[in-house]
mmCIF file of the N, C-alpha and C atoms, coordinates in Angstrom:
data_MODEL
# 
_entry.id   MODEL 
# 
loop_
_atom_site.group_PDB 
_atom_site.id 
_atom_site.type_symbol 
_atom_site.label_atom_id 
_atom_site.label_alt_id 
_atom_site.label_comp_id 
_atom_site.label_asym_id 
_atom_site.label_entity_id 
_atom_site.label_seq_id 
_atom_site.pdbx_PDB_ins_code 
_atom_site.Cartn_x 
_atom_site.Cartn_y 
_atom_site.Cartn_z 
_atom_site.occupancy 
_atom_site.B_iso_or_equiv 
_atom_site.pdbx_formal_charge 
_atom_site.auth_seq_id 
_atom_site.auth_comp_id 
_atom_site.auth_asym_id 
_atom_site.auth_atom_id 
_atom_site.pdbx_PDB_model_num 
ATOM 1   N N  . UNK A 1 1  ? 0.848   -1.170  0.000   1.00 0.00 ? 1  UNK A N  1 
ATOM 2   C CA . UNK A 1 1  ? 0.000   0.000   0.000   1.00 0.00 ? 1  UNK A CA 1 
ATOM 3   C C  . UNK A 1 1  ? 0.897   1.237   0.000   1.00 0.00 ? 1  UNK A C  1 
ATOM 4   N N  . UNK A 1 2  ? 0.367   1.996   -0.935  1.00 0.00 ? 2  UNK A N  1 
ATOM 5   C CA . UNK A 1 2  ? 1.070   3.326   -0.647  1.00 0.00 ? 2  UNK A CA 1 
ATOM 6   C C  . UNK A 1 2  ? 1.372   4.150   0.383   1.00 0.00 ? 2  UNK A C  1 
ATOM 7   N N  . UNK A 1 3  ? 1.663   5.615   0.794   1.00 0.00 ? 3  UNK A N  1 
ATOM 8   C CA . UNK A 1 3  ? 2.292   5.806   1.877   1.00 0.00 ? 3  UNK A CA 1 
ATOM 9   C C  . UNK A 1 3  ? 1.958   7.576   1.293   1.00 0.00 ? 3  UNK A C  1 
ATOM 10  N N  . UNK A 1 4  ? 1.159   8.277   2.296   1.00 0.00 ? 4  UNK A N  1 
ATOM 11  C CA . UNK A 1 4  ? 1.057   9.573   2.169   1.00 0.00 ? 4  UNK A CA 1 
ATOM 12  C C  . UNK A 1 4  ? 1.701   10.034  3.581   1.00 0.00 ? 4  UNK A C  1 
ATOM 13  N N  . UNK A 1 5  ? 2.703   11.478  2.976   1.00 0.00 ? 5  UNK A N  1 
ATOM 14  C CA . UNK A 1 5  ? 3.494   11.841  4.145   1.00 0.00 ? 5  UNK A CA 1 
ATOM 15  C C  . UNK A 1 5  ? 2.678   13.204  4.679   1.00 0.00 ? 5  UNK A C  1 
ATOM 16  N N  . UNK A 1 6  ? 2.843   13.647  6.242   1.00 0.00 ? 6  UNK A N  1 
ATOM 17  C CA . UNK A 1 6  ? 2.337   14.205  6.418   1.00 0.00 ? 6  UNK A CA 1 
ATOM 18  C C  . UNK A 1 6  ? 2.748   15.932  5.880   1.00 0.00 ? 6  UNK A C  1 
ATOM 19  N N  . UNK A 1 7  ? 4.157   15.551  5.529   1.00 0.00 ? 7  UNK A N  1 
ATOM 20  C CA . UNK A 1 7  ? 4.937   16.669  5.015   1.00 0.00 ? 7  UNK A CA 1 
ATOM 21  C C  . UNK A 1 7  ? 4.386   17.358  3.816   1.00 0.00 ? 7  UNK A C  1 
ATOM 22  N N  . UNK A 1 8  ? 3.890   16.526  3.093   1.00 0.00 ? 8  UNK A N  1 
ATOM 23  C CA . UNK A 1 8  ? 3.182   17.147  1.603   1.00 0.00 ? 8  UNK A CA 1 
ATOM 24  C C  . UNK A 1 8  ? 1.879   17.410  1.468   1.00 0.00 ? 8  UNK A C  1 
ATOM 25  N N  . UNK A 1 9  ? 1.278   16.831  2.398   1.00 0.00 ? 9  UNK A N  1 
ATOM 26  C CA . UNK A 1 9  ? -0.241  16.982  2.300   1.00 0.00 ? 9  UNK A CA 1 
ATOM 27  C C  . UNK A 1 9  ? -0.842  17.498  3.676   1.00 0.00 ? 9  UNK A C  1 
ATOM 28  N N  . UNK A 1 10 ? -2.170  18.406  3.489   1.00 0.00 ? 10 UNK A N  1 
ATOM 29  C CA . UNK A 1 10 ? -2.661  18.799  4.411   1.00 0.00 ? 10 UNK A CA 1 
ATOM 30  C C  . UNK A 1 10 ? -3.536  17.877  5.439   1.00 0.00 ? 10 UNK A C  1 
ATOM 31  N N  . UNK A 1 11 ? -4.203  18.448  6.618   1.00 0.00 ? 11 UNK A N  1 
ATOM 32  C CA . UNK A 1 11 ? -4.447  17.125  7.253   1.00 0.00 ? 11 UNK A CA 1 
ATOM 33  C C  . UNK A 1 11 ? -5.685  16.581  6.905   1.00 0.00 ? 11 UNK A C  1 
ATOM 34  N N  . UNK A 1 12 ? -6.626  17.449  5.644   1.00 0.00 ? 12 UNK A N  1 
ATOM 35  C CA . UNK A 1 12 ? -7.547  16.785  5.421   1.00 0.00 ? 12 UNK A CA 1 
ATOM 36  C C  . UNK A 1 12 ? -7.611  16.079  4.259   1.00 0.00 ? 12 UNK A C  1 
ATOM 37  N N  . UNK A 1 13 ? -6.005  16.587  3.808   1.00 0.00 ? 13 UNK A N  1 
ATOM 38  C CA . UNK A 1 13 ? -5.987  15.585  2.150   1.00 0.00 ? 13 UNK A CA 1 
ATOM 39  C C  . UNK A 1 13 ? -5.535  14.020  3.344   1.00 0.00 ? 13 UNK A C  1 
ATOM 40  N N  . UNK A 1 14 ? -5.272  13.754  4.305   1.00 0.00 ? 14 UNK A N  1 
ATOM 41  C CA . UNK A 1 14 ? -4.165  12.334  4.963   1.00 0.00 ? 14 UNK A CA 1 
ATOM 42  C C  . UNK A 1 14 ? -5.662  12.194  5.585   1.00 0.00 ? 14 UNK A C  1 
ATOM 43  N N  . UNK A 1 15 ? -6.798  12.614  5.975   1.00 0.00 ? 15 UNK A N  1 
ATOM 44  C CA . UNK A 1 15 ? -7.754  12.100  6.224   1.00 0.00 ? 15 UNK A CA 1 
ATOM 45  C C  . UNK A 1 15 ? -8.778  11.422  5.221   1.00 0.00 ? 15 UNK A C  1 
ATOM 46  N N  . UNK A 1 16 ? -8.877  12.399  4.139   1.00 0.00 ? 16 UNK A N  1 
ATOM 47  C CA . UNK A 1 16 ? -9.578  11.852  3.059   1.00 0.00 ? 16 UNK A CA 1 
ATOM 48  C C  . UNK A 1 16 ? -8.842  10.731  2.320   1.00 0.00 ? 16 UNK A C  1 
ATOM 49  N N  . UNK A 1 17 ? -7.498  10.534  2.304   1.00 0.00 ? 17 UNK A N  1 
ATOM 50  C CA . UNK A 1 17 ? -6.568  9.336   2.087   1.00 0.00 ? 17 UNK A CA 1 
ATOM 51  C C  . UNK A 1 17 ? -7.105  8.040   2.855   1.00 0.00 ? 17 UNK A C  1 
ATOM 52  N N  . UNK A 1 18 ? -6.953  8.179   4.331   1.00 0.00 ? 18 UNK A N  1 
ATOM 53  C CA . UNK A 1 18 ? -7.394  7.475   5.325   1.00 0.00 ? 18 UNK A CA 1 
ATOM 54  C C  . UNK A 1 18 ? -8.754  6.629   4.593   1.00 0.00 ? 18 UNK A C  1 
ATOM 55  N N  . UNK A 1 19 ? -9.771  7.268   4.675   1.00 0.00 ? 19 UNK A N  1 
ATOM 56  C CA . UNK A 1 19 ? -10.945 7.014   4.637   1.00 0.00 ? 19 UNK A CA 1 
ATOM 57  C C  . UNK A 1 19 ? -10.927 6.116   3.156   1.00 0.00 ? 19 UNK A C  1 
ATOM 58  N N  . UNK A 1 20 ? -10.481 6.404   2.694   1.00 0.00 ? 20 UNK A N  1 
ATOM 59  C CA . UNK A 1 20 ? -10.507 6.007   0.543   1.00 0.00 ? 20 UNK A CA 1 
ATOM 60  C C  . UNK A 1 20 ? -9.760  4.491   0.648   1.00 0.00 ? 20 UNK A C  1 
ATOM 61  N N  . UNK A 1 21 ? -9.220  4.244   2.181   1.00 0.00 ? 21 UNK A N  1 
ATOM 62  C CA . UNK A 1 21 ? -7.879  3.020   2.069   1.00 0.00 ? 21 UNK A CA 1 
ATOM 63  C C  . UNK A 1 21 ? -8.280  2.493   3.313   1.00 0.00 ? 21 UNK A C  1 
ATOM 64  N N  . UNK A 1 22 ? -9.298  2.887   3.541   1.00 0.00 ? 22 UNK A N  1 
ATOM 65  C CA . UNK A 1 22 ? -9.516  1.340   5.313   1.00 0.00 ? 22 UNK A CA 1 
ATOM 66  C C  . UNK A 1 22 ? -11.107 0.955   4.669   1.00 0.00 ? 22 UNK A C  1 
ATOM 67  N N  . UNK A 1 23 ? -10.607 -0.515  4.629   1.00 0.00 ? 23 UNK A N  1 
ATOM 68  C CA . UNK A 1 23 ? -12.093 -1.443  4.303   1.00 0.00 ? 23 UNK A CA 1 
ATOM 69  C C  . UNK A 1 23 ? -13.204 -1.494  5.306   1.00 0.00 ? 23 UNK A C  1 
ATOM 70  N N  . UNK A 1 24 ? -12.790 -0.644  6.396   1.00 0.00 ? 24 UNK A N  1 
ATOM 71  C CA . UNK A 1 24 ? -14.485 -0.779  7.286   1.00 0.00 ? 24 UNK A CA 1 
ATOM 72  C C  . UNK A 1 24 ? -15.082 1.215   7.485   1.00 0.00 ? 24 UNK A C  1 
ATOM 73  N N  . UNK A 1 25 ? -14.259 1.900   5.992   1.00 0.00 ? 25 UNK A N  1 
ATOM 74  C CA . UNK A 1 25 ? -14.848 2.627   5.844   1.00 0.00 ? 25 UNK A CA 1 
ATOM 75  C C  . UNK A 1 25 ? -15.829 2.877   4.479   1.00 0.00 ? 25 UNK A C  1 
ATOM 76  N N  . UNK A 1 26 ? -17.007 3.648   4.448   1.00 0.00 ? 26 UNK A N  1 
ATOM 77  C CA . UNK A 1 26 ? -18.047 3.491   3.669   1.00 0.00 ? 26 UNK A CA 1 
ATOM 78  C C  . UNK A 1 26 ? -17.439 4.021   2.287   1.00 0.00 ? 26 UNK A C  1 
ATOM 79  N N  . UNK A 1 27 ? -16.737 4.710   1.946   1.00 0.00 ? 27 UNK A N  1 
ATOM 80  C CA . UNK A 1 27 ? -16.163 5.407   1.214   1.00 0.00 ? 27 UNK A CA 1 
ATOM 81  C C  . UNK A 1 27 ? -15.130 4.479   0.278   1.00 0.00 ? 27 UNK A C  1 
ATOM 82  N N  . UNK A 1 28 ? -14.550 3.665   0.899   1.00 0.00 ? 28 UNK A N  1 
ATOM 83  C CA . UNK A 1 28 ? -13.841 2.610   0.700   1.00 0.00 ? 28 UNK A CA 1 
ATOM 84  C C  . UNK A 1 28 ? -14.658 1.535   -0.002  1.00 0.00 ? 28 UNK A C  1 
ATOM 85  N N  . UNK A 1 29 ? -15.763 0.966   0.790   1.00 0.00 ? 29 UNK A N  1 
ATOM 86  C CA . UNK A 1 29 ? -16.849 0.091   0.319   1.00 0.00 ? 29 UNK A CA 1 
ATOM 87  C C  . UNK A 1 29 ? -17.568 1.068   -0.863  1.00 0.00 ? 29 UNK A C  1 
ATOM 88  N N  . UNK A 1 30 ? -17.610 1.805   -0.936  1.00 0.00 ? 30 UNK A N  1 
ATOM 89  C CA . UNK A 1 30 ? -18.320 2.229   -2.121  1.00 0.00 ? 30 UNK A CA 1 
ATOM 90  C C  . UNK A 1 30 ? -17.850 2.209   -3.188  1.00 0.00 ? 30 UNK A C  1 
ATOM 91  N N  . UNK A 1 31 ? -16.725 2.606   -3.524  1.00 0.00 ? 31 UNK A N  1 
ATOM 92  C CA . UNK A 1 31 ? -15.916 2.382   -4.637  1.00 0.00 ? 31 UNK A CA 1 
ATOM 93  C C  . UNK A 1 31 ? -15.220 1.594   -4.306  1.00 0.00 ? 31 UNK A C  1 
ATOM 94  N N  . UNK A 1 32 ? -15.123 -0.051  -3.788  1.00 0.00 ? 32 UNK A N  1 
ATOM 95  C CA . UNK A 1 32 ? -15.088 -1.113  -4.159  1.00 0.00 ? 32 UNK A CA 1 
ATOM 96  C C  . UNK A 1 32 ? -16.367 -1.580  -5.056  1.00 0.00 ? 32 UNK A C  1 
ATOM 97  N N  . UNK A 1 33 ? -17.597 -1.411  -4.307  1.00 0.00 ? 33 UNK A N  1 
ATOM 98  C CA . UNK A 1 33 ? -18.882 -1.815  -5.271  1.00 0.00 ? 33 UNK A CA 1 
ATOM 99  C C  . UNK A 1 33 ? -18.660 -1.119  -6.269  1.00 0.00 ? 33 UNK A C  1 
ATOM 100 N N  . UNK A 1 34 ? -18.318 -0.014  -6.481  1.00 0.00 ? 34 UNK A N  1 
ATOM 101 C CA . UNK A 1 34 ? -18.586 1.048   -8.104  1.00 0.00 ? 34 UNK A CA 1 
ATOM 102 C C  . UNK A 1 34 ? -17.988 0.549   -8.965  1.00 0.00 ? 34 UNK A C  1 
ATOM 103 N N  . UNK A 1 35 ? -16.840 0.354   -8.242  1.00 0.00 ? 35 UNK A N  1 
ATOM 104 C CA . UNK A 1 35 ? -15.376 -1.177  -9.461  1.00 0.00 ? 35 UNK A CA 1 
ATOM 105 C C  . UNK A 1 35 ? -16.040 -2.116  -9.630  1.00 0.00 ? 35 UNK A C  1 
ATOM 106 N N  . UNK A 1 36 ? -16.389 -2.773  -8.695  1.00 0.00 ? 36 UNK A N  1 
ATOM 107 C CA . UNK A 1 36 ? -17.445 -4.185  -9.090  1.00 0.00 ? 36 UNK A CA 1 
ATOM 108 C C  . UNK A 1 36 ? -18.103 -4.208  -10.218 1.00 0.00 ? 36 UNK A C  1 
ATOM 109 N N  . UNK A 1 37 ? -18.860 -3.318  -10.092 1.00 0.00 ? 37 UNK A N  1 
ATOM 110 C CA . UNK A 1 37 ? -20.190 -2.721  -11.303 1.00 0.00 ? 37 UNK A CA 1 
ATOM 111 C C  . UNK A 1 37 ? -19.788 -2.627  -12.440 1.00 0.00 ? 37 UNK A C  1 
ATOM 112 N N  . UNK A 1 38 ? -18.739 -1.654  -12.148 1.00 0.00 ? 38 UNK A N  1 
ATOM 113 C CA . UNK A 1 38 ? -18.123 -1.259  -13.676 1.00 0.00 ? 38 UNK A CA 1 
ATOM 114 C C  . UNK A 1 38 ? -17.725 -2.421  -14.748 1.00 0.00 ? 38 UNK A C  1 
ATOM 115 N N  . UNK A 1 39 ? -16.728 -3.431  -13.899 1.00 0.00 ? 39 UNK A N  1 
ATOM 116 C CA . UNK A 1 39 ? -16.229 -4.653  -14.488 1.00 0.00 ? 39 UNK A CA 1 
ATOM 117 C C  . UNK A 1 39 ? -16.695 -6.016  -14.841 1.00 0.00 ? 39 UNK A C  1 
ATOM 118 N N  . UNK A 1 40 ? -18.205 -5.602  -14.239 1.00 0.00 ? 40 UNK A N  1 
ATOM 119 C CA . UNK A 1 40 ? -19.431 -6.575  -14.280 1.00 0.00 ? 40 UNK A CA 1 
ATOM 120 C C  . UNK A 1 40 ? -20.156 -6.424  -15.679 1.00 0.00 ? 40 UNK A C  1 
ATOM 121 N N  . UNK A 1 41 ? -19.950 -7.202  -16.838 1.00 0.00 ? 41 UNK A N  1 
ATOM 122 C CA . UNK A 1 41 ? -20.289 -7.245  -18.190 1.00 0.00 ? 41 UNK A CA 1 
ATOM 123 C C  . UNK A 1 41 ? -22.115 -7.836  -18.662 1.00 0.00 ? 41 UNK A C  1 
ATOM 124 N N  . UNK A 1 42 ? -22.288 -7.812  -17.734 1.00 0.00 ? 42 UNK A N  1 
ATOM 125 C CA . UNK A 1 42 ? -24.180 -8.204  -17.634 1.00 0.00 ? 42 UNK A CA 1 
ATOM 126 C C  . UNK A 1 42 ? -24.692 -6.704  -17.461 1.00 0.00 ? 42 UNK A C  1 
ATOM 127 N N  . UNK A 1 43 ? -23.912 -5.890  -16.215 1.00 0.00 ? 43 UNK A N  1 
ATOM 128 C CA . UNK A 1 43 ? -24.044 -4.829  -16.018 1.00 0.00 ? 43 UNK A CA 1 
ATOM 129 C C  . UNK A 1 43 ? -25.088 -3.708  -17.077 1.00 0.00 ? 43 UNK A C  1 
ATOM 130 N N  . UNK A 1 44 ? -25.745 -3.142  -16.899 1.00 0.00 ? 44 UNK A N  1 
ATOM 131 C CA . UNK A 1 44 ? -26.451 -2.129  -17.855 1.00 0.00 ? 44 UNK A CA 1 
ATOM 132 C C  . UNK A 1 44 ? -25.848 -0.952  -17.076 1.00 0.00 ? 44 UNK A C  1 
ATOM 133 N N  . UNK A 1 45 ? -25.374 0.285   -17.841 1.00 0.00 ? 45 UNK A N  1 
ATOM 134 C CA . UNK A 1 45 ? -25.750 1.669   -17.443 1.00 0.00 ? 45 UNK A CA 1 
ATOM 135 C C  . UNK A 1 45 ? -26.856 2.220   -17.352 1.00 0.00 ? 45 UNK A C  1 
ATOM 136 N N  . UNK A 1 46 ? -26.920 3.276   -16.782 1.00 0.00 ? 46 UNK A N  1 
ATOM 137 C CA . UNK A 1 46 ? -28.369 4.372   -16.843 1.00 0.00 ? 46 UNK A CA 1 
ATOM 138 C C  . UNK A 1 46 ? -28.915 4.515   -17.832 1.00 0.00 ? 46 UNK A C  1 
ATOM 139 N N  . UNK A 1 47 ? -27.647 5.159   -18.783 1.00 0.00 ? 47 UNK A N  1 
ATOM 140 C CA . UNK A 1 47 ? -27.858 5.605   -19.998 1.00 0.00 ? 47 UNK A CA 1 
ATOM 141 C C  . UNK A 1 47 ? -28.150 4.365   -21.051 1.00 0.00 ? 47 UNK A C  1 
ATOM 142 N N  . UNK A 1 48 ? -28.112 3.361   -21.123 1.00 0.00 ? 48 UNK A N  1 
ATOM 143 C CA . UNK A 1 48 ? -27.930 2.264   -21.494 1.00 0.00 ? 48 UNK A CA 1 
ATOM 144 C C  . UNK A 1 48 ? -29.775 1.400   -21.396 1.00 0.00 ? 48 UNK A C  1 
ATOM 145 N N  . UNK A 1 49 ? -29.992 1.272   -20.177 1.00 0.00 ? 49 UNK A N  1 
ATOM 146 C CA . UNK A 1 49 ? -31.081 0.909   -19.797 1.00 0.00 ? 49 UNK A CA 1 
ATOM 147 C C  . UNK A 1 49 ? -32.734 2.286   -19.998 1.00 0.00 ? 49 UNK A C  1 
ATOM 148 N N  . UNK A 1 50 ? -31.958 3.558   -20.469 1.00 0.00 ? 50 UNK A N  1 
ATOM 149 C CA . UNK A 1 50 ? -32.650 4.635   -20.102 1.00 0.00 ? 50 UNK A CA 1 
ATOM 150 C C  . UNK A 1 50 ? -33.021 4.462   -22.317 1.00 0.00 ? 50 UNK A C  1 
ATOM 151 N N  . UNK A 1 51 ? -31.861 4.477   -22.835 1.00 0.00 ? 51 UNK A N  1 
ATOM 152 C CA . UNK A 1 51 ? -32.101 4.260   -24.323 1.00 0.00 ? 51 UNK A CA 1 
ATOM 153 C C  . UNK A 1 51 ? -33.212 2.876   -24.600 1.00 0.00 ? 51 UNK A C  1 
ATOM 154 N N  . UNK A 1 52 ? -33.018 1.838   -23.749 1.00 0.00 ? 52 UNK A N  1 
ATOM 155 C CA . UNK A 1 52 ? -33.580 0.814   -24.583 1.00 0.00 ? 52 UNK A CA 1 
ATOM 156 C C  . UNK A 1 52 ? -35.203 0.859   -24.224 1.00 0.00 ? 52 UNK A C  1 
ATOM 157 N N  . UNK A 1 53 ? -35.170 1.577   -22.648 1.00 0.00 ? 53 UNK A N  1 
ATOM 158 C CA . UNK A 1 53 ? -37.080 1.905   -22.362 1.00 0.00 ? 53 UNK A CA 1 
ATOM 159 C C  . UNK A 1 53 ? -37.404 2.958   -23.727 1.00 0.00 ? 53 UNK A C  1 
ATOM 160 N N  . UNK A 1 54 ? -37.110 3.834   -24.374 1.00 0.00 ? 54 UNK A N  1 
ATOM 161 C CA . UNK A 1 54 ? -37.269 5.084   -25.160 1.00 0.00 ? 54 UNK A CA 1 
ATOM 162 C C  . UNK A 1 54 ? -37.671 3.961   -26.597 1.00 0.00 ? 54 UNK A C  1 
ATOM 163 N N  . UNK A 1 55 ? -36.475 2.965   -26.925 1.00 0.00 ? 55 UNK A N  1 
ATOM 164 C CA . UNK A 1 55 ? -36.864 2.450   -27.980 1.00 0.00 ? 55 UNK A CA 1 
ATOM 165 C C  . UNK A 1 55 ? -37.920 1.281   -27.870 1.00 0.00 ? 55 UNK A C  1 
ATOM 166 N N  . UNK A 1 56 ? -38.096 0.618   -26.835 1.00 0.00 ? 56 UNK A N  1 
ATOM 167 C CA . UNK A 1 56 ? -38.982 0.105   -26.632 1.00 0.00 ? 56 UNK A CA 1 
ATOM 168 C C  . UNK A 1 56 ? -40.733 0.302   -26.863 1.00 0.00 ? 56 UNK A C  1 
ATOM 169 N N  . UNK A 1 57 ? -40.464 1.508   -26.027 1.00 0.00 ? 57 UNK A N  1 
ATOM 170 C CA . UNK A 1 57 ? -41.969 2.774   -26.156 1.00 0.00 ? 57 UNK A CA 1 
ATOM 171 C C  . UNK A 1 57 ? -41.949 2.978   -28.026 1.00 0.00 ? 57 UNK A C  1 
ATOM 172 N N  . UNK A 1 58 ? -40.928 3.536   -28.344 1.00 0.00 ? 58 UNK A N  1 
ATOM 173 C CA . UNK A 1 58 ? -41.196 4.099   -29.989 1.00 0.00 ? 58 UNK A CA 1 
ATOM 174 C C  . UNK A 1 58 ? -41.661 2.435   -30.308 1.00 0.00 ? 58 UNK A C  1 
ATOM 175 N N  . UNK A 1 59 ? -40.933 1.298   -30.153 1.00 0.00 ? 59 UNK A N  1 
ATOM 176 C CA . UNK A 1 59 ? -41.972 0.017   -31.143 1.00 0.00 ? 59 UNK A CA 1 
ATOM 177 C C  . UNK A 1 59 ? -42.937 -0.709  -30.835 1.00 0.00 ? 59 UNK A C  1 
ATOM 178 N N  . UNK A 1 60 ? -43.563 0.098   -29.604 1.00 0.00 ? 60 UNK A N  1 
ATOM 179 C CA . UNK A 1 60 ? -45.020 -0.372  -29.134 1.00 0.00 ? 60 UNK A CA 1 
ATOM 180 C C  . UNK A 1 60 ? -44.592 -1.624  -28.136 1.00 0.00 ? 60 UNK A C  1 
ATOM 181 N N  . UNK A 1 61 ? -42.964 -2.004  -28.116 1.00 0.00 ? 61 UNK A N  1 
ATOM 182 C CA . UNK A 1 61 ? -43.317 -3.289  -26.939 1.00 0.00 ? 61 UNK A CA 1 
ATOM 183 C C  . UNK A 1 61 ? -43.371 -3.020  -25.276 1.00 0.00 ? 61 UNK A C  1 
ATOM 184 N N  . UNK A 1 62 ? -44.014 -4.203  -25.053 1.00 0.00 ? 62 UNK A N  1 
ATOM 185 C CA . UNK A 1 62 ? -45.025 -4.573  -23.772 1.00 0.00 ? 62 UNK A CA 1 
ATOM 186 C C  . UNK A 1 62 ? -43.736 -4.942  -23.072 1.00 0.00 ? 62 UNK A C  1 
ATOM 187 N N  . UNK A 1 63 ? -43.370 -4.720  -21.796 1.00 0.00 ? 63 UNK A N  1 
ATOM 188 C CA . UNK A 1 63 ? -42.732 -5.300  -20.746 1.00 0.00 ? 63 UNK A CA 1 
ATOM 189 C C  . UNK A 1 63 ? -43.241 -6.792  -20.739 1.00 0.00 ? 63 UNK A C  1 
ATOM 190 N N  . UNK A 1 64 ? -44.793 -7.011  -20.228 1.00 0.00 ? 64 UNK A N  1 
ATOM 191 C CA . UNK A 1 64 ? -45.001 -8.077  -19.610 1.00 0.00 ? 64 UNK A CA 1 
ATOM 192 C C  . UNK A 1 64 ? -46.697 -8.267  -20.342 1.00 0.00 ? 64 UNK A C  1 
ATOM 193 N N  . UNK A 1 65 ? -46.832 -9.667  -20.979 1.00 0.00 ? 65 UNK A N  1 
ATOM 194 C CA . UNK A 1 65 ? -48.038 -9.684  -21.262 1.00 0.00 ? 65 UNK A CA 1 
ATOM 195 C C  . UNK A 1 65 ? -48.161 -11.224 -21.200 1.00 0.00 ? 65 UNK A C  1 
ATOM 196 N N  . UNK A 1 66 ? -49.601 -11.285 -21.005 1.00 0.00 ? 66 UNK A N  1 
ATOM 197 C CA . UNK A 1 66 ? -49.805 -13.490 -20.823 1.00 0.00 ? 66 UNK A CA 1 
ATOM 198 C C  . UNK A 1 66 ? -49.183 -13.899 -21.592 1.00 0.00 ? 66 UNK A C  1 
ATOM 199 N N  . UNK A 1 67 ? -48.926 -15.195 -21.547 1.00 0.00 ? 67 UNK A N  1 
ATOM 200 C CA . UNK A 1 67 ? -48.153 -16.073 -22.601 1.00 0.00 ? 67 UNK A CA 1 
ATOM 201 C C  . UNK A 1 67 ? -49.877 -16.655 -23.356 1.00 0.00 ? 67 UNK A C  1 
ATOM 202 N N  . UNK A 1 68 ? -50.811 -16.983 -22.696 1.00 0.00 ? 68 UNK A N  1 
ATOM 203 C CA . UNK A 1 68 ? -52.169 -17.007 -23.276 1.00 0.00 ? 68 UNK A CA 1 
ATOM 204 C C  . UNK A 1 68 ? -53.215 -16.030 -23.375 1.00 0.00 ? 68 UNK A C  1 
ATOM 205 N N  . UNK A 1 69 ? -54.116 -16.272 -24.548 1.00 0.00 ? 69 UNK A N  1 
ATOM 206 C CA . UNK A 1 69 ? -54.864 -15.179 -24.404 1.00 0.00 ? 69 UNK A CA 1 
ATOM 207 C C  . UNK A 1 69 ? -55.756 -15.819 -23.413 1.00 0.00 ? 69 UNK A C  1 
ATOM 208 N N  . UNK A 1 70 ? -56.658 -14.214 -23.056 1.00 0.00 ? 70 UNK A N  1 
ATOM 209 C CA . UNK A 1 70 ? -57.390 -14.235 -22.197 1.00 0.00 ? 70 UNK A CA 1 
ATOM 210 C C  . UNK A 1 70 ? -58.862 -13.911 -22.493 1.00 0.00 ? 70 UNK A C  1 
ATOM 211 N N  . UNK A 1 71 ? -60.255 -14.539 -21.923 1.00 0.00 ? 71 UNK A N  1 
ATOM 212 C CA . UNK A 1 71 ? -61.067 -14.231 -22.358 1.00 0.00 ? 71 UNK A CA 1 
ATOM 213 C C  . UNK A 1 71 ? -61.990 -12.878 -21.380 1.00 0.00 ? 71 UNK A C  1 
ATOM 214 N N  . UNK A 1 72 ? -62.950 -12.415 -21.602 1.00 0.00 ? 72 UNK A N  1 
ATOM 215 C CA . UNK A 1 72 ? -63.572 -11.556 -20.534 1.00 0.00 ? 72 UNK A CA 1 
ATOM 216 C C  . UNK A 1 72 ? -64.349 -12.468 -19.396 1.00 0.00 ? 72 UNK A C  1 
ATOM 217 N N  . UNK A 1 73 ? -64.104 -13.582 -19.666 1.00 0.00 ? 73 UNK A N  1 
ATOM 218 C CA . UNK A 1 73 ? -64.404 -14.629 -18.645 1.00 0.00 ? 73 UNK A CA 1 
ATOM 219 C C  . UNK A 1 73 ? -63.767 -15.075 -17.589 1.00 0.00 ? 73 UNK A C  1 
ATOM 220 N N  . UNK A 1 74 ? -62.226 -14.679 -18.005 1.00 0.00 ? 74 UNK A N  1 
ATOM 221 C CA . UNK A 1 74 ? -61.335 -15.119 -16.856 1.00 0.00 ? 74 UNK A CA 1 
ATOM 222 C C  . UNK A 1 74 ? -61.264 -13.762 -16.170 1.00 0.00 ? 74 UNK A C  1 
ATOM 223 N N  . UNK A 1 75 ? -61.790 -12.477 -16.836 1.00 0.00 ? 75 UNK A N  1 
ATOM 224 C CA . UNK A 1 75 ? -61.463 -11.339 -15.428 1.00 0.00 ? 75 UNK A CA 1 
ATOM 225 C C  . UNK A 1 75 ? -62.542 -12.013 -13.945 1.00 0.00 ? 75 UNK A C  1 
# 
């Protein structure tokens, strides 16, 4: 692990260091998960998942519809 001196940096750049490099801090866990995500190839983006609802809507498809039809008998 690297090594920040106190000589070069102020004490809230060696705190915000701190926090970015101990695993039982949240900051730490978070961008471990954000790496996770990123390198996770199933993964969708925002932008990604936000394009395919838009094209979806423009070709009329349904999320979720019976696999059978239905009559006004079964409501």
């Amino acid at each position: 692990m690297k090594k920040v001196s106190g000589k070069t940096h102020t004490k809230e750049q060696l705190d915000a260091w701190a926090n970015q490099n101990n695993p039982n801090n949240r900051a730490y866990n978070a961008n471990a998960n954000n790496h996770a995500n990123q390198l996770n190839p199933n993964r969708k983006t925002h932008q990604q998942k936000h394009n395919a609802q838009r094209r979806y809507e423009k070709m009329g498809y349904v999320e979720w519809a019976p696999d059978y039809p239905m009559d006004s008998e079964d409501w």
